[in-house]
N, C-alpha and C positions, 0 to 999 in steps of 0.2 A: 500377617494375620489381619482378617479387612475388622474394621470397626465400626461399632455400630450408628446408624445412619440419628444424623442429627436433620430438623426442623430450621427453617431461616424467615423470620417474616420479612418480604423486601416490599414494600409501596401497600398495595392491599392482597397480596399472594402468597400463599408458604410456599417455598422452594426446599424440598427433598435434599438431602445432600448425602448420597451412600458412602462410606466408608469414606470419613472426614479426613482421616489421620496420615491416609495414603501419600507417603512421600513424592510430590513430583519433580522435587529439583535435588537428585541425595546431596550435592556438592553444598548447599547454603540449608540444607534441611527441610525445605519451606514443602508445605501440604497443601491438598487439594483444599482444606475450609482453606488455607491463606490464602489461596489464590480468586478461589469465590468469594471471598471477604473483601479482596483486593477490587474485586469488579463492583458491589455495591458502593464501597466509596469512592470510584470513580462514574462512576452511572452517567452524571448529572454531563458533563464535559464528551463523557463518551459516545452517547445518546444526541448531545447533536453533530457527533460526524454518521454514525448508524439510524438515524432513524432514519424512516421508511426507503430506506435503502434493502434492496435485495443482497444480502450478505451469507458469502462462505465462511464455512466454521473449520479452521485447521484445528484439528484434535489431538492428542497426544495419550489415547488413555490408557497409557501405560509408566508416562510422565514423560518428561524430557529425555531422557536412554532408551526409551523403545521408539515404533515406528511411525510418524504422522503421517495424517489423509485428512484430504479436502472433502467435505462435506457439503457437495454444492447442493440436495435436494432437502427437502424438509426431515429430519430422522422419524421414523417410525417411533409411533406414541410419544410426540411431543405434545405438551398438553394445547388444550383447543383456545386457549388466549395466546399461543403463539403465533404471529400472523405471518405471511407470506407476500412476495410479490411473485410476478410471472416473469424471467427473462428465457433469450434464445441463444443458445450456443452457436458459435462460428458455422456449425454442419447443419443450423437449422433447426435444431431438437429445443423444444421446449424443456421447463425445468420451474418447479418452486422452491425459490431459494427462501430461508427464515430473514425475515423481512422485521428486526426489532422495533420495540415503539413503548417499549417500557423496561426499568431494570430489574423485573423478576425474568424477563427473557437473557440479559446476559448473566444473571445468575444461573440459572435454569442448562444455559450452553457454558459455562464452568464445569456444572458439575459432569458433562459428559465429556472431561477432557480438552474443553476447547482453550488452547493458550491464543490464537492470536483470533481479530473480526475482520476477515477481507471482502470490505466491502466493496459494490462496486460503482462507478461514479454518476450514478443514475438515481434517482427518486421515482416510487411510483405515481399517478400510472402510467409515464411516459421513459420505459427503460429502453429506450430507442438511440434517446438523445441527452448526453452526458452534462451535466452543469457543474462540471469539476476539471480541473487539467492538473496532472498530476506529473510531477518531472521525479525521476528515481535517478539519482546521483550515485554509481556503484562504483565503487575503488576496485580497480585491480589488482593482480598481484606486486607488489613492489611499492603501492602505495596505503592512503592511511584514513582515518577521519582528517584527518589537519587539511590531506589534499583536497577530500570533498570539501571540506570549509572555505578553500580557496576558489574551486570551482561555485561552490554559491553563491560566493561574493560577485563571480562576474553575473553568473545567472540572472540577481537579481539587479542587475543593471540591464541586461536584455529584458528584464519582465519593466522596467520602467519607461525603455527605451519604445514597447510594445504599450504603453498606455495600462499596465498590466501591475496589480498588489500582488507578491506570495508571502505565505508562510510557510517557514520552515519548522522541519521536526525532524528528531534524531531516527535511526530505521528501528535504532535496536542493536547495531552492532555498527559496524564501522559506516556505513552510510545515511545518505540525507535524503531524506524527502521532503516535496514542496507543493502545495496545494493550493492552486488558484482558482476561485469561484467564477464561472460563466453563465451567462445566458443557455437556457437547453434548444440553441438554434442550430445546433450541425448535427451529423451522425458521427458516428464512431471513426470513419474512415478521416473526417477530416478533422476531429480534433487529434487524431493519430498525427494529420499531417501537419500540424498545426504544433505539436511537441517535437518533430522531425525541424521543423524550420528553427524551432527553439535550441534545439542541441545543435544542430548544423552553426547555428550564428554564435553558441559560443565557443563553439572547438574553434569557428574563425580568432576570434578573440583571444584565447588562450591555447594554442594550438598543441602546446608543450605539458599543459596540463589536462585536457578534454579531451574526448575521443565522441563520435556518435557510430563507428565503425559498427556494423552488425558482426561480423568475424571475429574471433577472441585473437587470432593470429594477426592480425591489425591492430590491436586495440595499443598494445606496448605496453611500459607501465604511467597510465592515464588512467582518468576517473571516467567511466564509461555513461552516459547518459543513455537509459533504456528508453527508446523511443517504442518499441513493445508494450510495454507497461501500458501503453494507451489504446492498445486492441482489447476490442470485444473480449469478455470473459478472462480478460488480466487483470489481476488486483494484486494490493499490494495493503499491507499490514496497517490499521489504521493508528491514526493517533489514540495514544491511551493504552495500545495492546500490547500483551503480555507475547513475549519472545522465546521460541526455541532455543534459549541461550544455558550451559550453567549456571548462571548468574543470574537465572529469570529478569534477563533484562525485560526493558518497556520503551518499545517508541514514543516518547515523548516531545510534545509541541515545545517548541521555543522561541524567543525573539530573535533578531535579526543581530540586536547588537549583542544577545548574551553567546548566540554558537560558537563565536571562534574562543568561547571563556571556558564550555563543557565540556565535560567526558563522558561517552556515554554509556561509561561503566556502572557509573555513577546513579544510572535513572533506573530504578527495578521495583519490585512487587514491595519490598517493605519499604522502598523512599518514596517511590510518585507520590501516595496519599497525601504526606507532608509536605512535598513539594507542591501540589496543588494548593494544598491550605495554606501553607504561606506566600505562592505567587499568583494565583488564580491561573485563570485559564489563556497562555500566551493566544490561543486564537479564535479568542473571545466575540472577536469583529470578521472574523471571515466572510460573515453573510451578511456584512456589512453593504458591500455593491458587488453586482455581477457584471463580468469585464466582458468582449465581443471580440471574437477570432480574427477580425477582417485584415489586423495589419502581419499576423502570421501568415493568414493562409496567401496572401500578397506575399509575402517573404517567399512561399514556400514554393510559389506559382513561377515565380522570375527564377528559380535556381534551376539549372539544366537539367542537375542528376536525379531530379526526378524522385519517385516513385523508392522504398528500400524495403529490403526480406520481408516477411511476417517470421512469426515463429513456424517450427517443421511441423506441428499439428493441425495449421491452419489448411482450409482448402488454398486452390491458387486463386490468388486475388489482383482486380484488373492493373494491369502496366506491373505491375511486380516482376523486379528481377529475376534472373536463377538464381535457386537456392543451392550456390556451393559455392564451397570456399574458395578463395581467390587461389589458393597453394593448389588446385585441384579442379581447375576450371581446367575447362581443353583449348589448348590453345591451336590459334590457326596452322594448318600446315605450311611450310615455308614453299614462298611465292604463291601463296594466296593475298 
């Protein structure tokens, strides 16, 4: 039975909140005010990975047991202090995505369901050109968080090796994510290629634990570095965001020396607050200096193989392989 709608003053705005009580997570109990609750006291930390970023809204509003969608245009009757940016999809279509810049907006997209903020690595008004490099570390089957832990450890010796700071953050469930601030001097194609050289140099390194395989049939059990992740209109869950997990987990920012100590079972909608308050914000400094692609895209330049997949929705894009799998490629006929 829905219950009746409570009032929220967040900065200088009331934000609406319908049917507070509405369970979204039944496993831990936790309700829609606790999850808009949960987004005001993170605001302050969350707001500067999200602002003026053009940002997709994954919804759930039905909670975490029914069905989510991505929300990439602005929702009808969103109130008119909600702002936007302009970006373009892969096929060329324009799009206004909610572009946040205060925390009555990520109250505001709680209350319509939104557990995670995928934003994308761009600022307006130049969503052309990325000033984020973002590496997504995904375990395979057969492996763990402990393996990505390993795998970031070399990572972050290639980002040193590169002239290059990341931070790390947990996804949310078993993987890692790592964000490195840039200069907005490339397009998209080459900071794609530019994350390509990154996971390419550390599967060299750890060959046994890394993969950058596009095929899932290659991949073995290795921790797959999405080199995807870096195309246009890919996003991935920001620091701070609330998770499609039972356990409303949260990707949460961490240090360098505390990841191989966490679990990230551990980081969710009733611990971040605390944990923030009592550790501040691990990537406090991010926009501390912006780093420059040139010794990747160098890396990326001298390796033969070139050019790898996009994903199957993408148009075809220039030197791009065929898109099939190796088990299913045609192979030459005998005595060609």
């Amino acid at each position: 039975m829905a219950t009746k709608a409570i009032e929220l003053t967040v900065g200088d705005r009331v934000v609406r909140v319908s049917n507070p009580d509405k369970v979204y997570f039944p496993e831990r109990g936790i309700t829609k005010r606790q999850v808009v609750e949960y987004y005001i006291a993170v605001a302050a930390p969350l707001l500067d990975v999200l602002r003026d970023r053009p940002t997709t809204l994954k919804r759930y509003v039905d909670g975490v047991e029914g069905e989510a969608f991505y929300q990439k245009r602005l929702p009808k009757g969103a109130p008119e202090w909600v702002e936007t940016a302009r970006i373009k999809f892969p096929s060329g279509r324009p799009a206004d995505e909610v572009c946040p810049t205060e925390p009555a907006v990520l109250a505001w997209a709680a209350n319509l369901g939104t557990f995670d903020f995928h934003p994308w690595p761009v600022r307006r008004p130049d969503t052309d050109h990325p000033d984020e490099l973002r590496i997504d570390l995904d375990p395979q089957p057969g492996t763990d968080f402990a393996d990505a832990v390993r795998v970031a450890g070399v990572l972050r010796e290639v980002l040193a090796d590169a002239g290059m700071t990341g931070y790390p953050k947990t996804s949310g469930g078993r993987g890692i994510h790592v964000a490195v601030r840039i200069r907005p001097s490339w397009d998209f194609i080459e900071v794609r290629h530019a994350v390509i050289a990154l996971a390419r140099e550390v599967e060299s390194r750890a060959p046994d634990l890394a993969t950058s395989a596009w095929w899932k049939e290659e991949r073995g059990e290795r921790v797959f570095i999405d080199f995807n992740q870096a195309a246009r209109d890919r996003t991935i869950a920001s620091a701070w965001s609330v998770r499609g997990t039972p356990r409303a987990t949260v990707s949460t920012p961490v240090t360098w020396d505390t990841l191989s100590t966490v679990d990230p079972d551990d980081f969710d909608v009733l611990t971040v607050p605390k944990y923030l308050e009592s550790h501040g914000n691990p990537h406090a400094d991010l926009d501390s200096e912006a780093f420059g692609l040139e010794t990747l895209l160098e890396w990326y330049e001298r390796d033969p193989r070139g050019e790898m997949p996009y994903p199957p929705d993408y148009p075809k894009m220039p030197g791009e392989p065929m898109r099939v799998q190796p088990s299913r490629a045609k192979k030459p006929a005998e005595g060609d």
